[in-house]
C-alpha positions as CSV (number, residue, x, y, z in Angstrom):
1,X,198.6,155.4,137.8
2,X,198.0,154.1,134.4
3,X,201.1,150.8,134.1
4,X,202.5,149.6,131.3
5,X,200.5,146.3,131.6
6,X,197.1,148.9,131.0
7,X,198.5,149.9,127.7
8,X,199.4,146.7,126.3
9,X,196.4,146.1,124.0
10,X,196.9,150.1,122.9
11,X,198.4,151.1,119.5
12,X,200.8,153.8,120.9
13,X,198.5,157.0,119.4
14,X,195.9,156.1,121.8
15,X,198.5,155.3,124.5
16,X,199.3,158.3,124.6
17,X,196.2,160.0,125.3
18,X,195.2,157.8,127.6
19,X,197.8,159.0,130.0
20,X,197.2,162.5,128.9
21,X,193.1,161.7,130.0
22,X,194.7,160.2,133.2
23,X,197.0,163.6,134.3
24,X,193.4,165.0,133.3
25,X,191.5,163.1,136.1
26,X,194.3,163.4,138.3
27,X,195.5,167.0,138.3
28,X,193.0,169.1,137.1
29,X,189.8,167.4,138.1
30,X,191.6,166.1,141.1
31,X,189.7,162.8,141.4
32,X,190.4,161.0,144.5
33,X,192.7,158.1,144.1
34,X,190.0,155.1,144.4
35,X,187.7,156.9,141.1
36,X,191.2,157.1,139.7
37,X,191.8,153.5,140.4
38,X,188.6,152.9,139.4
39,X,188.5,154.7,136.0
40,X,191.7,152.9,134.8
41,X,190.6,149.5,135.3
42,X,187.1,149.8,133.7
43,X,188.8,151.3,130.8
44,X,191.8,148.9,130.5
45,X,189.2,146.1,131.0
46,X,186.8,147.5,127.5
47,X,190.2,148.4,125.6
48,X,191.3,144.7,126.2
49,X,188.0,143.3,125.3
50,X,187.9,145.3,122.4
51,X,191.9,144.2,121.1
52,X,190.0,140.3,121.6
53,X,187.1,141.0,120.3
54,X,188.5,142.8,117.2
55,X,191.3,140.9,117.2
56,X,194.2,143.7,117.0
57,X,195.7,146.4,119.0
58,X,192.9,149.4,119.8
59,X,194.0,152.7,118.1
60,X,191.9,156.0,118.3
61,X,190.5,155.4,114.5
62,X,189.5,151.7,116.1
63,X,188.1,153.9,119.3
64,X,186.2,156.3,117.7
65,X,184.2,153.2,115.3
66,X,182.9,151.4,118.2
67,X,179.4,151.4,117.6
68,X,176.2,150.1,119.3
69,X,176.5,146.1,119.1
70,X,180.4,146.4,120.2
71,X,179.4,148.6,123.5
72,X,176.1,145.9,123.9
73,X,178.9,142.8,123.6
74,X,181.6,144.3,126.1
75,X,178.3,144.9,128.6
76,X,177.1,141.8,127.7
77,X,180.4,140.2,128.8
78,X,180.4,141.8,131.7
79,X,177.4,140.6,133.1
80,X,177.6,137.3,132.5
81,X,181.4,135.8,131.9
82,X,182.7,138.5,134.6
83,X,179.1,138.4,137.1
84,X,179.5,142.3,137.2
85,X,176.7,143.6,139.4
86,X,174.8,146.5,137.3
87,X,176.4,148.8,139.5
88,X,179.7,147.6,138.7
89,X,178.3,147.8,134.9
90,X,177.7,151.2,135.5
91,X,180.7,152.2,136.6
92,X,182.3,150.8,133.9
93,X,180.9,152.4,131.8
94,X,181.0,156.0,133.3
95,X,184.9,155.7,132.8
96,X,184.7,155.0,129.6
97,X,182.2,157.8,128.6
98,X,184.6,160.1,130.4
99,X,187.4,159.2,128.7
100,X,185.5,159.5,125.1
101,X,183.9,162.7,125.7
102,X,187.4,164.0,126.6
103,X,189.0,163.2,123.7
104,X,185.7,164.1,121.7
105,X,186.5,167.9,123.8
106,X,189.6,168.0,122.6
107,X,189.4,167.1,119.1
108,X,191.2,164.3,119.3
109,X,188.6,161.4,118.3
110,X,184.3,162.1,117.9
111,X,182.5,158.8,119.0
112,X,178.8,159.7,118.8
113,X,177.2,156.2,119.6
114,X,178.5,156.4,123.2
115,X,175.9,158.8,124.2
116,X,173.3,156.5,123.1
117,X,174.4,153.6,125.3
118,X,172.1,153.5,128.4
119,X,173.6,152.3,131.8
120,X,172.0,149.3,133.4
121,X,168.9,149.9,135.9
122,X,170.0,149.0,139.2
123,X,168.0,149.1,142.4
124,X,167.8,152.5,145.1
125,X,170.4,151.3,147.7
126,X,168.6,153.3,150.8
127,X,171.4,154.1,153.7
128,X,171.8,151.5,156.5
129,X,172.7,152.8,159.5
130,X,172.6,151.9,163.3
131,X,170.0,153.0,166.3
132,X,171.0,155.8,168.6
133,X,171.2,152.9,170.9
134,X,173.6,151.0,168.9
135,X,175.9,154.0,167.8
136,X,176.3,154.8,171.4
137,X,177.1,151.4,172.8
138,X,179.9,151.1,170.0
139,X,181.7,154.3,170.8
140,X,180.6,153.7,174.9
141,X,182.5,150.1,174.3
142,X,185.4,151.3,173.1
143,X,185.7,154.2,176.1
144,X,186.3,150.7,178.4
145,X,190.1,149.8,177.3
146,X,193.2,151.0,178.6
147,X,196.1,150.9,175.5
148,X,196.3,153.9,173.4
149,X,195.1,151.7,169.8
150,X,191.4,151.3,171.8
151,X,191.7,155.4,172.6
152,X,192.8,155.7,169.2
153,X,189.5,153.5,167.4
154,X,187.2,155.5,170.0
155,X,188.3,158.8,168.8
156,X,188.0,157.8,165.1
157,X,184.3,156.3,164.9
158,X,183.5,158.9,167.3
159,X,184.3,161.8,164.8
160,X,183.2,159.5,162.0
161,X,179.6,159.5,164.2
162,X,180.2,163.0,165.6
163,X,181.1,164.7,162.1
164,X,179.4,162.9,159.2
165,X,183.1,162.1,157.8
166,X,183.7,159.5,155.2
167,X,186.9,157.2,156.5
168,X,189.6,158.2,153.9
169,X,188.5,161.5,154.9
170,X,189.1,161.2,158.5
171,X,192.3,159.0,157.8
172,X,193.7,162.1,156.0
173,X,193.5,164.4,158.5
174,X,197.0,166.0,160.2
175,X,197.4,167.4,163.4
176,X,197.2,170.4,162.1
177,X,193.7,170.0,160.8
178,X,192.5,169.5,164.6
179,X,189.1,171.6,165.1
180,X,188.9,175.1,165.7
181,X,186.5,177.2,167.5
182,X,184.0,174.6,166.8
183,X,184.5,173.9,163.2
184,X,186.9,171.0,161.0
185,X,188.2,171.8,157.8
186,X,187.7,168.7,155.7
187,X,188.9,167.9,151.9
188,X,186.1,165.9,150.3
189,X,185.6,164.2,146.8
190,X,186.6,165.9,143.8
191,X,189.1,168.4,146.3
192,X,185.9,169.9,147.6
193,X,186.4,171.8,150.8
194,X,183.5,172.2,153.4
195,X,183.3,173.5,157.2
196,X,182.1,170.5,159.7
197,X,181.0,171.4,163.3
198,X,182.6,169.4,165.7
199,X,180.9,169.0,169.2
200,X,182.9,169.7,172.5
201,X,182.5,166.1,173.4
202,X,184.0,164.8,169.8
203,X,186.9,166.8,170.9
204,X,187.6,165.5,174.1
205,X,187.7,162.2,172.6
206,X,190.3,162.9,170.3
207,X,192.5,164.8,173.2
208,X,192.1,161.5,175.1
209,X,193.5,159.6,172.0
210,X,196.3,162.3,171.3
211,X,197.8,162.0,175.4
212,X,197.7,158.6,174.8
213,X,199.3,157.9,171.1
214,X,202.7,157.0,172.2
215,X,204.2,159.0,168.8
216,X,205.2,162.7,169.5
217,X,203.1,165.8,167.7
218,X,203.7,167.7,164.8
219,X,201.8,169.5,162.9
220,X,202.2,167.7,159.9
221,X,202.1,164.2,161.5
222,X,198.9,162.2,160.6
223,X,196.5,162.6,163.5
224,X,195.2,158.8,162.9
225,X,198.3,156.6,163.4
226,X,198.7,152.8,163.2
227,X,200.9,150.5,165.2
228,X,204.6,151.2,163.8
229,X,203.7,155.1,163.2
230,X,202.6,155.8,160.5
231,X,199.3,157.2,158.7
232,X,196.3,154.6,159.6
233,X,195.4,152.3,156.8
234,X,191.3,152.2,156.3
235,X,191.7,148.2,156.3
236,X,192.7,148.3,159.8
237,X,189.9,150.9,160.7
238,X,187.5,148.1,159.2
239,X,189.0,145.1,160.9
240,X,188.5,147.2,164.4
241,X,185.3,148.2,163.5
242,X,184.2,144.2,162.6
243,X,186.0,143.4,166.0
244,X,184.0,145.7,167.8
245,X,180.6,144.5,165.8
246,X,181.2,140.8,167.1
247,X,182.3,141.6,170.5
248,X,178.2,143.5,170.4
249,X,176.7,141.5,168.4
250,X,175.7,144.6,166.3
251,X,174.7,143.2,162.9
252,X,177.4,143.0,159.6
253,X,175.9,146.6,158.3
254,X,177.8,148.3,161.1
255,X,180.9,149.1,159.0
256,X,183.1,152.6,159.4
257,X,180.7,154.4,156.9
258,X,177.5,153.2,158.8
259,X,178.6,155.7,161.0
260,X,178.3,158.5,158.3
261,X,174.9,157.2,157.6
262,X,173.9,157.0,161.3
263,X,175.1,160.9,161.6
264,X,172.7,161.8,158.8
265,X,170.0,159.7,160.1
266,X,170.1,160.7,163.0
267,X,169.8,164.2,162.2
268,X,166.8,164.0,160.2
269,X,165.0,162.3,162.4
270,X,165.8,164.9,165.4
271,X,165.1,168.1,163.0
272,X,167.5,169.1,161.0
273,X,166.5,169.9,157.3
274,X,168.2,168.1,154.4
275,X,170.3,171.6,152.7
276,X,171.8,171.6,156.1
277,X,172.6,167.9,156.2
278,X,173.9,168.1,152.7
279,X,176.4,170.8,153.4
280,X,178.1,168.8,156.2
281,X,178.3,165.8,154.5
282,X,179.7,167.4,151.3
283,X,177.0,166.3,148.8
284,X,177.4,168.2,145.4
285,X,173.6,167.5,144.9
286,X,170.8,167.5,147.3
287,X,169.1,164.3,145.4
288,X,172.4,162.2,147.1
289,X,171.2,163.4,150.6
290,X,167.5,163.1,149.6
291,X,167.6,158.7,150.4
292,X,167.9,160.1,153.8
293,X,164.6,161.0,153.8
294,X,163.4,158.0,151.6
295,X,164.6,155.7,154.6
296,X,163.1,157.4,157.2
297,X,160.0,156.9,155.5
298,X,161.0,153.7,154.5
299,X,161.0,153.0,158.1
300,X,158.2,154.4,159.1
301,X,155.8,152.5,156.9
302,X,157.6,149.4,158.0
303,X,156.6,150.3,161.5
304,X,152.8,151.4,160.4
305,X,152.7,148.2,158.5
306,X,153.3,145.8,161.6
307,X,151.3,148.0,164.0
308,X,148.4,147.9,161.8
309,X,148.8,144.4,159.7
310,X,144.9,144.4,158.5
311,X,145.0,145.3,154.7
């Protein structure tokens, strides 16, 4: 949510619709609540670089004159006095476009020169997940203790593995959400719904975990639950997952989402076509689920490379 201390370099026209942009993001486009988090940040950040670097409070007459050198300077200062990755620059700068093409769509302010401000280049991250042989030693590993918070870690990285599921979505799930005849309901990014199949096995897992939780069942309950009850915060799935990593020696990329890259991977490299990975892991475009296929290549020129080192 958008606090008073996010406004405080705002005149109050452009308060105003900036939590108007933020019900927006939040209601209608239904943006989870890290972009939301996110957004508001990067645009508090350029609204109080822009008060500074103008040297009063930012109206919506102030907004809509920003030109060229004022967008280069804020960028600028986030790349070197705030050693913002150009990623991070990019993101930045995504939440403020969205929030001047919305008022620009609703007549409220027209800034042209933001359309003409080019993100920063930054390097094809290609997925990193873990061998076959390391996925199934993690989740094998965790099969080995007794309390039901071992049961409980087991059952969560095995449907993260099993299902392609990004954490928070896993972490939101209810009892009620439990597979059926085969299939998981699951409520992705921007509210997007999609069908996951869910192997026999996967469920097992999690019926091991539910006799053991000591909390009863209902249907609204959080099937994920932490220590004093309540719904499982993704820091503690982390910290059990980097547990787990030193107790194997399995290297510092082996994090919770590894294991939705390892699904994909995995996949792929045992036949399955990329339309069909993209629909269970929720991509809205098929270019997201495409670096798949770049590692695999990746990978396999690395291993035609070493087997065949002459040039």
């Amino acid at each position: 949510m958008i606090s008073d201390e996010d406004l405080t370099f705002c005149a109050e026209d452009l308060a105003e619709q900036l939590l108007r942009w933020y019900e927006y993001l939040s209601v209608e486009k239904r943006f989870s609540k890290h972009t939301l988090r996110a957004y508001t940040h990067d645009v508090s950040e350029f609204i109080r670089f822009m008060a500074q670097y103008k040297g009063d409070h930012i109206s919506l007459n102030v907004i809509g004159d920003v030109d060229i050198r004022d967008f280069r300077a804020w960028l600028s200062k986030r790349a070197t006095a705030d050693k913002a990755s150009a990623a991070t620059r990019a993101r930045s700068l995504s939440g403020v476009k969205n929030l001047l093409s919305w008022l620009d769509k609703n007549g409220v302010v027209h800034n042209p020169t933001i359309h003409t401000v080019r993100a920063p280049k930054q390097p094809r991250k290609l997925p990193r997940p873990l061998f076959e042989g390391q996925a199934i030693s993690l989740l094998d590993f965790l099969k080995e203790g007794g309390d039901w918070i071992t049961a409980r870690n087991g059952a969560l990285f095995t449907l993260l593995y099993g299902a392609g599921l990004r954490i928070d979505e896993a972490l939101s799930l209810n009892i009620a959400d439990m597979p059926q005849k085969g299939f998981l309901r699951v409520m992705g990014k921007g509210r997007r719904e999609r069908q996951v199949p869910v192997l026999e096995v996967v469920v097992d897992i999690l019926d091991v975990y539910r006799k053991a939780c000591p909390y009863p069942e209902e249907r609204e309950r959080p099937l994920f639950l932490g220590q004093r009850g309540k719904r499982l915060h993704q820091g503690v799935a982390q910290k059990a997952m980097r547990d787990v990593r030193q107790a194997l020696g399995l290297p510092e990329t082996a994090t919770p989402h590894a294991l939705r890259h390892s699904f994909a991977t995995h996949l792929l490299q045992n036949g399955a076509n990329l339309r069909e990975i993209q629909e269970m892991l929720g991509h809205s475009s098929l270019s997201t689920t495409q670096r798949y296929a770049d590692m695999d290549m990746s990978s396999i020129m690395d291993t035609y490379k070493k087997a065949f080192p002459r040039k």
